[in-house]
GUGUMI-730308 format. One record per residue (C-alpha): residue number from 0; residue in three letters; x, z, y. Coordinates in nm, 3 decimals, decimal comma, m for minus. Layout:
NUM;ALA;X;Z;Y
...
This chain:
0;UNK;m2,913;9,665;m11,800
1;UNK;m2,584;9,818;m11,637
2;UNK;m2,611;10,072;m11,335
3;UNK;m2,547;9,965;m11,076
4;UNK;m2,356;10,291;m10,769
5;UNK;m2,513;10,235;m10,484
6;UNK;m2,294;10,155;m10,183
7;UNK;m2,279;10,399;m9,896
8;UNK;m2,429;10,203;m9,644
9;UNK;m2,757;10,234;m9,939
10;UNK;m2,723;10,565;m9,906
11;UNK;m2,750;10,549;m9,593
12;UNK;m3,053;10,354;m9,574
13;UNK;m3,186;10,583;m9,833
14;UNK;m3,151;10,911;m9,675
15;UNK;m3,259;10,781;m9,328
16;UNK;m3,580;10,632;m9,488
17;UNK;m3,646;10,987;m9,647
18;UNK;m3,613;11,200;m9,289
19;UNK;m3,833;10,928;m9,113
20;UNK;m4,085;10,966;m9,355
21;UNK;m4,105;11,346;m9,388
22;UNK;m4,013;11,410;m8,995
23;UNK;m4,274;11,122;m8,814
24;UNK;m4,127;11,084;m8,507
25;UNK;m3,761;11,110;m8,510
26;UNK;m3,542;10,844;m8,545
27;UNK;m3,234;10,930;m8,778
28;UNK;m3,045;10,588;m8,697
29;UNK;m2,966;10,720;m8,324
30;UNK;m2,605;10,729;m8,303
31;UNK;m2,408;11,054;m8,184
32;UNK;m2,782;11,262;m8,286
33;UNK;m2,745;11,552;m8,506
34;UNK;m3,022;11,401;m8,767
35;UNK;m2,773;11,113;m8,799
36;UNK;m2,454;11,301;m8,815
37;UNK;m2,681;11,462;m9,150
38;UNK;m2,793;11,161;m9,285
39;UNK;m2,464;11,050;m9,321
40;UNK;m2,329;11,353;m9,469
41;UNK;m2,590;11,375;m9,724
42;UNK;m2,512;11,016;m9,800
43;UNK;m2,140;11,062;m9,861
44;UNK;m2,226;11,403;m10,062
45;UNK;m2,463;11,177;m10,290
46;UNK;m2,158;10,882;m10,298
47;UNK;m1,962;11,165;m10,433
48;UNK;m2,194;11,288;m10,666
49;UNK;m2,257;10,902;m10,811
50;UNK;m1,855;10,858;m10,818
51;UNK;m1,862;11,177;m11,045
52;UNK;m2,157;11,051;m11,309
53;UNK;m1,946;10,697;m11,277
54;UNK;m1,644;10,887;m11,422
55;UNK;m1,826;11,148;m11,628
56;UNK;m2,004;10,861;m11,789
57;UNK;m1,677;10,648;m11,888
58;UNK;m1,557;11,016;m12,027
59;UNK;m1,854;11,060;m12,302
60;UNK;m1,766;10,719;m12,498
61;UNK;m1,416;10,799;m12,663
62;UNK;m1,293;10,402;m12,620
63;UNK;m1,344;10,434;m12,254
64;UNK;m1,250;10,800;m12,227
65;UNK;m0,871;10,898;m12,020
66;UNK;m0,576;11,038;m12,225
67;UNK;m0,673;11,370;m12,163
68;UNK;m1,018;11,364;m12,214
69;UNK;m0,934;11,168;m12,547
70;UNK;m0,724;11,410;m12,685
71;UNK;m1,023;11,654;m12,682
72;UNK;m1,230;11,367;m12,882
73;UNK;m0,954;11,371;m13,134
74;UNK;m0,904;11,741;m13,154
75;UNK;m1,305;11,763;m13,251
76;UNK;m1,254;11,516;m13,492
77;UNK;m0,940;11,693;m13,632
78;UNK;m0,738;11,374;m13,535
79;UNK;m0,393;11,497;m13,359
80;UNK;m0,197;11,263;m13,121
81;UNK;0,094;11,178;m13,356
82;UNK;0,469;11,208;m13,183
83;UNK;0,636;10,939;m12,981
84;UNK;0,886;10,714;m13,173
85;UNK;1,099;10,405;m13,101
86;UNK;1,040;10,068;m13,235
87;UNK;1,302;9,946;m13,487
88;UNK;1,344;9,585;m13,602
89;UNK;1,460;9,245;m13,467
90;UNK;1,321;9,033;m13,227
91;UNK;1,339;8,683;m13,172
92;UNK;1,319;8,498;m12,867
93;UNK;1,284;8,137;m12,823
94;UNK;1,237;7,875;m12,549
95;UNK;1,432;7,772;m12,298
């Protein structure tokens, strides 16, 4: 079963859930309050930090990997990017 990143407005949800519960009382969905001004920092930090495993994960599996990262994969493997070269031959076009 994929992962699926939770959106921000999850987060949201999330993190105000988790101050209501641990601070009875308080109501972190009141706009222009500090405790909502932190719930939805701590939601964009954790949006962040799920954007970064997104890409971290697509960077451990070589096929999925960016050019850079890829290049490492090869170097490991004693596999070196071979040189640029231009295409030689004929080409044929038909149609129209």
């Amino acid at each position: 079963m994929p992962f699926q990143r939770p959106t921000i407005p999850e987060l949201i949800e999330r993190v105000a859930a988790d101050v209501e519960s641990r601070l009875p009382g308080s109501d972190p969905r009141l706009r222009r309050s500090l405790l909502h001004a932190l719930v939805r920092a701590q939601a964009g930090v954790a949006h962040g930090l799920y954007g970064y495993l997104d890409w971290l994960s697509k960077q451990i599996v070589p096929d999925t990997a960016e050019a850079e990262v890829l290049d490492r994969w090869a170097s490991w493997w004693g596999v070196p990017r071979k040189a640029a070269s231009a295409a030689s031959g004929d080409v044929t076009f038909t149609g129209l």
